[in-house]
N, C-alpha and C positions, 0 to 999 in steps of 0.2 A: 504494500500500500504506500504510496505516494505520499508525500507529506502534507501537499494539499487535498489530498482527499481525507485522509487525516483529522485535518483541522475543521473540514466540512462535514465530516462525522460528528466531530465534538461537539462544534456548532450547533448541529440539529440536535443532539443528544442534549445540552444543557438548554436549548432554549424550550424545548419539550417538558424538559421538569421544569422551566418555569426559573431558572436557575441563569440566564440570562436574558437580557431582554433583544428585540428586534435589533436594534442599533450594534449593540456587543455583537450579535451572532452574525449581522454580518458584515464585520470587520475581523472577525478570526475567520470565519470562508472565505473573506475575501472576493462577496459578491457584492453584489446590489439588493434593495431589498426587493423589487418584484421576482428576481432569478430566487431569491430564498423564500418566497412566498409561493413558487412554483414547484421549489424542490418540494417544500414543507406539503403541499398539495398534493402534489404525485405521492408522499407518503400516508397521506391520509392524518395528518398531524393540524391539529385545529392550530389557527393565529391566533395569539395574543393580541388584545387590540383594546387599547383603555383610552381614555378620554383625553389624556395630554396626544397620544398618535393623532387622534381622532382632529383634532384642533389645527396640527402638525399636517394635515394633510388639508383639511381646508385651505389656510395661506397658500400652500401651496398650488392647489385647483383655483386660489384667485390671483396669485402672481400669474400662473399660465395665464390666462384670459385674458388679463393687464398687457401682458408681453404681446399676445398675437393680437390685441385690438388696437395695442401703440403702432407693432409690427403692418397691418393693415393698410393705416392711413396713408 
């Protein structure tokens, strides 16, 4: 095993107990978080997902909008 698979093992193994959170797990796999939202899926491994992401992911759904409706004009 690969050292990067390795680490993409542990990843999923601690973020499953809950033992790390989305951010931590992937920066030790060393993905993004939809690619580790993907893996976690194909595993059948529910997301974590609490109210500060939740918040975290709005700004971000309205900086895009911001960007392509500046990008637009």
């Amino acid at each position: 095993m690969t050292e990067a698979k390795l680490k993409t093992e542990l990843a999923v193994l601690l973020y499953e107990k809950q033992k790390l959170s989305m951010e931590l797990a992937t920066r030790l796999a060393d993905m993004d978080r939809i690619q580790l939202q993907f893996l976690l899926g194909g595993r059948h491994i529910s997301v974590n997902y609490n109210e500060a992401e939740f918040e975290e992911d709005l700004q971000t759904v309205d900086q895009s909008k911001a960007a392509r409706q500046h990008g637009s004009r």
